[in-house]
N, C-alpha and C positions, 0 to 999 in steps of 0.2 A: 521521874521514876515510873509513872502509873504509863505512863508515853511508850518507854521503852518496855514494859510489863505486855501492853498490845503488840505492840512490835511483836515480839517473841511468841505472843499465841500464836498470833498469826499465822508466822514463818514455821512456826511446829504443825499449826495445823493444815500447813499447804503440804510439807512433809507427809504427815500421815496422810493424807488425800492421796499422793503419788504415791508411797509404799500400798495402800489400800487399791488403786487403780492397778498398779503392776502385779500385784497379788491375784486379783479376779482374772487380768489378761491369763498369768502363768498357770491358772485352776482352771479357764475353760478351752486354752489350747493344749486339745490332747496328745501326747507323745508318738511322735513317726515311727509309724510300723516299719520293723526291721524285718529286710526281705530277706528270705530263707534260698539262698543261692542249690539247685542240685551241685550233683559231684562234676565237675566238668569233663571228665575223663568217663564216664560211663556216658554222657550224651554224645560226647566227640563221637567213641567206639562201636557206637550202635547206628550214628549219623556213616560214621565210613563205614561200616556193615551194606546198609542199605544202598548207598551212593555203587559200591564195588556190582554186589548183588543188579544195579541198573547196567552199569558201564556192561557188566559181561552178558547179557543179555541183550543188549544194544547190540553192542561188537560181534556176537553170535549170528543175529539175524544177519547184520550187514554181509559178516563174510558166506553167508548162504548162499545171499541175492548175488554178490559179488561172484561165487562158485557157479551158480546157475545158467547167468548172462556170458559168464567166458565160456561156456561149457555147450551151449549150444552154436554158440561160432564159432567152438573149433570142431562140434564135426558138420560144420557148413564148410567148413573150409576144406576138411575132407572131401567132401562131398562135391564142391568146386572146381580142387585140383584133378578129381578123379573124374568130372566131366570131361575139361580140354585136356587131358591128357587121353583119355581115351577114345574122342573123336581125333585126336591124333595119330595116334598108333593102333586103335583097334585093342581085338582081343576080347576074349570073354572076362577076363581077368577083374579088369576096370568096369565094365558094365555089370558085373556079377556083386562085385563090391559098391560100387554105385546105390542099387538100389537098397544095400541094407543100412546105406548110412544116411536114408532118409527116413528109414524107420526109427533112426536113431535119434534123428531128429524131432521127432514126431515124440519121442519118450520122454525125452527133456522137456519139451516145448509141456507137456502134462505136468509136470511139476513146476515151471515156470507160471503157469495157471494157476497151481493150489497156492502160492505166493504171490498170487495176484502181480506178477511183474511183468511187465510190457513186452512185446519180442522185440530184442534188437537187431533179427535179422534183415540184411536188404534181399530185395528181391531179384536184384543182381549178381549175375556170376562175379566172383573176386571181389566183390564190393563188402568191407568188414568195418564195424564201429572201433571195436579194439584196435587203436595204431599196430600192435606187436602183432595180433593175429595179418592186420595189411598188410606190413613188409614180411611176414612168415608165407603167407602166400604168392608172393612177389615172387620171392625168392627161390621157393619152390616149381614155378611154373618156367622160371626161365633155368633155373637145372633139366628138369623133364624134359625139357622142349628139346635138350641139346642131341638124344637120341633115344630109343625104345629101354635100352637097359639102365639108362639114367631116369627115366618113368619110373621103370619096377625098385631106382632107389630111392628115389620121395615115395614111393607107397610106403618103403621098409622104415623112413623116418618117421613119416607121418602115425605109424602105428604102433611106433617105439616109442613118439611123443606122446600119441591118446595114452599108452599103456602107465606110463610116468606119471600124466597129469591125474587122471582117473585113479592111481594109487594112494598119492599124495590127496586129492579131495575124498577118499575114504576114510582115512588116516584122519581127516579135518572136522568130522561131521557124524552125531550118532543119531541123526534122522534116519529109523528103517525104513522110509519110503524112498528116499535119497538113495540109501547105502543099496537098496535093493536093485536099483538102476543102473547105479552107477555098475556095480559087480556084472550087469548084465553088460553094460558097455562094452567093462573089459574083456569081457571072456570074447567076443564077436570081434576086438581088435586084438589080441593071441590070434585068432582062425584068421584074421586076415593080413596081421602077421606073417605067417607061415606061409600063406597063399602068393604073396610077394617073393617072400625067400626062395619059393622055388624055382621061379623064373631066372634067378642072378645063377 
């Protein structure tokens, strides 16, 4: 009896030992802070605010840089076809126009500066970086070549092209140092426009 009487302390007091050790563990491990999530929708909304707000800003300059670099090759390319075409045929015409569309050059080529962008032009006649301006050139010099009045109709294209392009990049762009240029462009390919037309 007294045998089994130890027994039993014992085994009650290995008990309380364990409920008294698991009691101190559960009193000095303190309870996991629950994290306080934001609204997910007001981060998403303000995350795509700012991402758009980049994108179009991004996409903005590109198409600048992109308007600028085509913009001075074509009126190189002006300016190309209207040399051999008018050591071809002569005329005041071609020579007359020639020399303003290296001022034109020269206008663009300033703003290609303020945008720190490289010049793409070669220093070769008919030599052009833009594939489309290459075969537009191509194609125009062996029209002209064919006779003098096929000359004065690549001028008439060439200056219905500038007049399109130069509308369409106004239309694209509210830089007024741009917009002021470009409007000058245009108005000098209207007069030389006109000045082809009268020839046909």
């Amino acid at each position: 009896m007294k045998k089994s009487t130890v027994i039993t302390a014992t085994a009650l007091a290995s008990v309380i030992g364990i409920a008294g050790v698991s009691a101190a563990v559960l009193t000095s491990t303190p309870p996991a802070p629950i994290a306080v999530s934001q609204p997910p929708q007001e981060v998403t909304a303000a995350d795509e605010v700012q991402a758009l707000e980049e994108e179009s800003t991004s996409t903005e300059t590109t198409s600048t840089e992109d308007l600028l670099l085509y913009l001075i090759e074509e009126e190189k390319l002006a300016h190309d076809v209207y040399t051999v075409l008018g050591q071809t045929w002569g005329g005041n015409t071609f020579t007359n126009i020639l020399a303003s569309e290296s001022t034109h050059q020269d206008q663009v080529l300033s703003l290609l500066n303020a945008y720190e962008l490289a010049d793409p032009r070669s220093s070769e006649i008919g030599v052009f970086v833009n594939p489309d301006l290459q075969a537009l050139y191509d194609q125009l010099i062996a029209q002209g070549l064919t006779s003098q009045t096929e000359a004065y109709k690549v001028g008439v294209l060439i200056e219905e092209t500038d007049i399109a392009d130069l509308t369409r990049a106004m239309n694209s762009t509210t830089d007024t140092s741009i917009l002021a240029t470009l409007d000058k462009l245009r108005s000098a390919s209207e007069s030389h426009l006109a000045a082809f037309s009268k020839k046909l």
